[in-house]
Each structure stands twice: as C-alpha cells, then as structure tokens.
N, CA, C and O of each residue as an XYZ file, in Angstrom:
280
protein
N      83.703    103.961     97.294
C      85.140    103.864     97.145
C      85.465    103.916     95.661
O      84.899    103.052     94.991
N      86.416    104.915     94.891
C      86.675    105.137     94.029
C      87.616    104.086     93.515
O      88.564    103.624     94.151
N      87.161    103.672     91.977
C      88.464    102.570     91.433
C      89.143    103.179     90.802
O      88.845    103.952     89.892
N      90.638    102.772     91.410
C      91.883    104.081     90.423
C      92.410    103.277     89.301
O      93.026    102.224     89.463
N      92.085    103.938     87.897
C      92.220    103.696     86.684
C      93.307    102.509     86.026
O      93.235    101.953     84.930
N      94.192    102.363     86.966
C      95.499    101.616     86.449
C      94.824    100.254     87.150
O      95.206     99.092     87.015
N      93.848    100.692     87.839
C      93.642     98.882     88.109
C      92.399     97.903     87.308
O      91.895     96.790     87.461
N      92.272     99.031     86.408
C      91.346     98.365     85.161
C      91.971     98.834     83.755
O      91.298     98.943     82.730
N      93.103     99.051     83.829
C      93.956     99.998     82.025
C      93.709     99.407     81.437
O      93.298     99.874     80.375
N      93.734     97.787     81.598
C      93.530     96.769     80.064
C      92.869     96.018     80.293
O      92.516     95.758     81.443
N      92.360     95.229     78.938
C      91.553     94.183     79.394
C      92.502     92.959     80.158
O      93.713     92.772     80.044
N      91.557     92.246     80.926
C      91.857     91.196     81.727
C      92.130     91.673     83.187
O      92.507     90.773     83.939
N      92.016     92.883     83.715
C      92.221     93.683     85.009
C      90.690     93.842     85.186
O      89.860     93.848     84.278
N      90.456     93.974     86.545
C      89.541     93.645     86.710
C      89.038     94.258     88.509
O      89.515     93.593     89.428
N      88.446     95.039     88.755
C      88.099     95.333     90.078
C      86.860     94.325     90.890
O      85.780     94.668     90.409
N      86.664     93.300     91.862
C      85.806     93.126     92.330
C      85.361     93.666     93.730
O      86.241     93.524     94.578
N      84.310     94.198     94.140
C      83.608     94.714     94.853
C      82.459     93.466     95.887
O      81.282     93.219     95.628
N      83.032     93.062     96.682
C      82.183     91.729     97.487
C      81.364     92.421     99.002
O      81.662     93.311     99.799
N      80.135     91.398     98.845
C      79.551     92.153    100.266
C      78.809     91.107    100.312
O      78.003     90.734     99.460
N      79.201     90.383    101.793
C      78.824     89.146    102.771
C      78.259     89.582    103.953
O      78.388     90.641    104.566
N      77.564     88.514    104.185
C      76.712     88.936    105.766
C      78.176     89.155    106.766
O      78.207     89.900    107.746
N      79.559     88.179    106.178
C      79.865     88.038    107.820
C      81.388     88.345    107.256
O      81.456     88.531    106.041
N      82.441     88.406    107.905
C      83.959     88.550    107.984
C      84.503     87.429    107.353
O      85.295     87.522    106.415
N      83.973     85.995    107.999
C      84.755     84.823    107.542
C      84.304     84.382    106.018
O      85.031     83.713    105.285
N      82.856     84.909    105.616
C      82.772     84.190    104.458
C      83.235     85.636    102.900
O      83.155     85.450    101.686
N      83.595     86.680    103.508
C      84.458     87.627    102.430
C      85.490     87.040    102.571
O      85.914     86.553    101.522
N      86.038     86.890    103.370
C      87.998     85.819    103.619
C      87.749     84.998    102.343
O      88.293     85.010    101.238
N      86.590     84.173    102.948
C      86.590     82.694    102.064
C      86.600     82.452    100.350
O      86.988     81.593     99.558
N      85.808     83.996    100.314
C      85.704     84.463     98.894
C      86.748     84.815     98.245
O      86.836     84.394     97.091
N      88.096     85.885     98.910
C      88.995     86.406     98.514
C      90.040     85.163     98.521
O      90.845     85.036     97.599
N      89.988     84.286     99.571
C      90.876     82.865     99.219
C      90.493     82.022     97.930
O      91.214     81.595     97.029
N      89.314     81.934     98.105
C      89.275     81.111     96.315
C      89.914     82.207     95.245
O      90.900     81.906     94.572
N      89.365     83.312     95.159
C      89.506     84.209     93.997
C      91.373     84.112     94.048
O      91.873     83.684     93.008
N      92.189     84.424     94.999
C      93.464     84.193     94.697
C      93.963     82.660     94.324
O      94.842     82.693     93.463
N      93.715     81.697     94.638
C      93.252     80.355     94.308
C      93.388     80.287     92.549
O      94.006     79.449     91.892
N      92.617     81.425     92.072
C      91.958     81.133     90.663
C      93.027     82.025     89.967
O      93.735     81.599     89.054
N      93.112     83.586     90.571
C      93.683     84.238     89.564
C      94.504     84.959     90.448
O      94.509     84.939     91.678
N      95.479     85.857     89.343
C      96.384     86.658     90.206
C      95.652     87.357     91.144
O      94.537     87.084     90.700
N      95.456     87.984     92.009
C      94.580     89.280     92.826
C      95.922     89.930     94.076
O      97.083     89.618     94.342
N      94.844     91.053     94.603
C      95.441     91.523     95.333
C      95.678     91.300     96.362
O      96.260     92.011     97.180
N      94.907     89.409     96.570
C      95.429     89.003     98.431
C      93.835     89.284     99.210
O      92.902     89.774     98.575
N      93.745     88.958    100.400
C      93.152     88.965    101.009
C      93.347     90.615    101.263
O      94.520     90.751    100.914
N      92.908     91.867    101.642
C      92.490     93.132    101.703
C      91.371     92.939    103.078
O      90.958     91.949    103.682
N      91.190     94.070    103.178
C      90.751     94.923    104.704
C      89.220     94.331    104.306
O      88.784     93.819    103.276
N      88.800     94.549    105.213
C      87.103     94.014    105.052
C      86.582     95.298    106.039
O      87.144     95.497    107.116
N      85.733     95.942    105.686
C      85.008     97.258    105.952
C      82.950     96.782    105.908
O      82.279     96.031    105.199
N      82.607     97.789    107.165
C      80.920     98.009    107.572
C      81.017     99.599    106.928
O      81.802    100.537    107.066
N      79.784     99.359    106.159
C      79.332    100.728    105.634
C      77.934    101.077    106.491
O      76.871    100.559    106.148
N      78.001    101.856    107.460
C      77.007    102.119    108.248
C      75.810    102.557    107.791
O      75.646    103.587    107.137
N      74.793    101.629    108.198
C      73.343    101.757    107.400
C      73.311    100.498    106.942
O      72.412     99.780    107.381
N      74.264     99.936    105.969
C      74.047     99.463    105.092
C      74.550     97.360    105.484
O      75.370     96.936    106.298
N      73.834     96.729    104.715
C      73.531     94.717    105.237
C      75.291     94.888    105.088
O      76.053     95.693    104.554
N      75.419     93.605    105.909
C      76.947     92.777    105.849
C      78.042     94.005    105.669
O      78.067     95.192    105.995
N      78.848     93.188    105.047
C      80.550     93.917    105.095
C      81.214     93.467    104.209
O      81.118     92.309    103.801
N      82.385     94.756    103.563
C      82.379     94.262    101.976
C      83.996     94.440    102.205
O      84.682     94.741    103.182
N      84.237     94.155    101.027
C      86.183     94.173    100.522
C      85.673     94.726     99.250
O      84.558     94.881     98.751
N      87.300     95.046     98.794
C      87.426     94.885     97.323
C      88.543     93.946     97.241
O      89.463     93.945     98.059
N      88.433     92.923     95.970
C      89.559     92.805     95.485
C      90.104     93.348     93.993
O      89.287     93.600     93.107
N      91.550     93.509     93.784
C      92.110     93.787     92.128
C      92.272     92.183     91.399
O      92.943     91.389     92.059
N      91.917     91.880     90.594
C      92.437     90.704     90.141
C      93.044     90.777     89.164
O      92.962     91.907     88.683
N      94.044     89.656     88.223
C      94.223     90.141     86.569
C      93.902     88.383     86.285
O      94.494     87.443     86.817
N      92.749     88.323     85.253
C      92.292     87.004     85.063
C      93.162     86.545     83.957
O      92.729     85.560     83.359
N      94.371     87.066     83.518
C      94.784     86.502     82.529
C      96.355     85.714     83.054
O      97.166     85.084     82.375
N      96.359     85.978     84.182
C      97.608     84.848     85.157
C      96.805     84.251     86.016
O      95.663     84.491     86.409
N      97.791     83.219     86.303
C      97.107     81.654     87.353
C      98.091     82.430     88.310
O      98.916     83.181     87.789
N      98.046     82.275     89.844
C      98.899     82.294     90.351
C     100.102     81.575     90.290
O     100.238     80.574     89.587
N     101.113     82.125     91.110
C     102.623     81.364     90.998
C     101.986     79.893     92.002
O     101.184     80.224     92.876
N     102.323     78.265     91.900
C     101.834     77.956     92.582
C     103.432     77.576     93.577
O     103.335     76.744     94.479
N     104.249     77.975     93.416
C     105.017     78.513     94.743
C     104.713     79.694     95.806
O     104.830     79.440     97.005
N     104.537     80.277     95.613
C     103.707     81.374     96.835
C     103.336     80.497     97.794
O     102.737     80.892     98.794
C-alpha cells in the first residue's frame, strides 16, 4: 500500500503501518495511538493473503494531543 506524500510533507506527520495476530488487538493499538496523538481514527483492518496476522495503517501528527472533547 502506497503512502501519499501529504501524509508525511513535514516533520511531525507520520505514517504507521501495524500487523497483529488478531482484529481486536490492531483496534487496541489504534485506540491508544489516538489516545496519544492526533491520528486518523481507528481505519479498516485488512489480511494480506500468504502473509501472519492482519494489519491497518494509521496517519498520525505527533505534534498535537488530541482535542480532549471528542
């Protein structure tokens, strides 16, 4: 899966790429990571055939906390 350029333009943007044995513990991952920093939310969780567990991506920008109204 290709990362499109505007989601790394500057520093503090940031693409992560996660791969868990199972569904609930990528959730669990993408809930802390929004927890910590801005990101893009919980996202689709995908099997790459052939290949262990099942991955996401998330976008994050580590240089905002989330709103903690959300």
């Amino acid at each position: 899966m290709k990362i499109d350029e505007q989601h790394v333009a500057e520093p503090g943007l940031v693409a992560l790429d996660i791969t868990a044995a199972d569904e609930d513990t990528v959730r669990t991952v993408m809930d802390g990571l929004q927890q910590q920093w801005a990101t893009s939310g919980i996202t689709l969780v995908w099997r790459t055939p052939g290949e262990v567990g099942v991955k996401a991506r998330v976008y994050a920008d580590v240089r905002r906390q989330p709103d903690p109204a959300d």
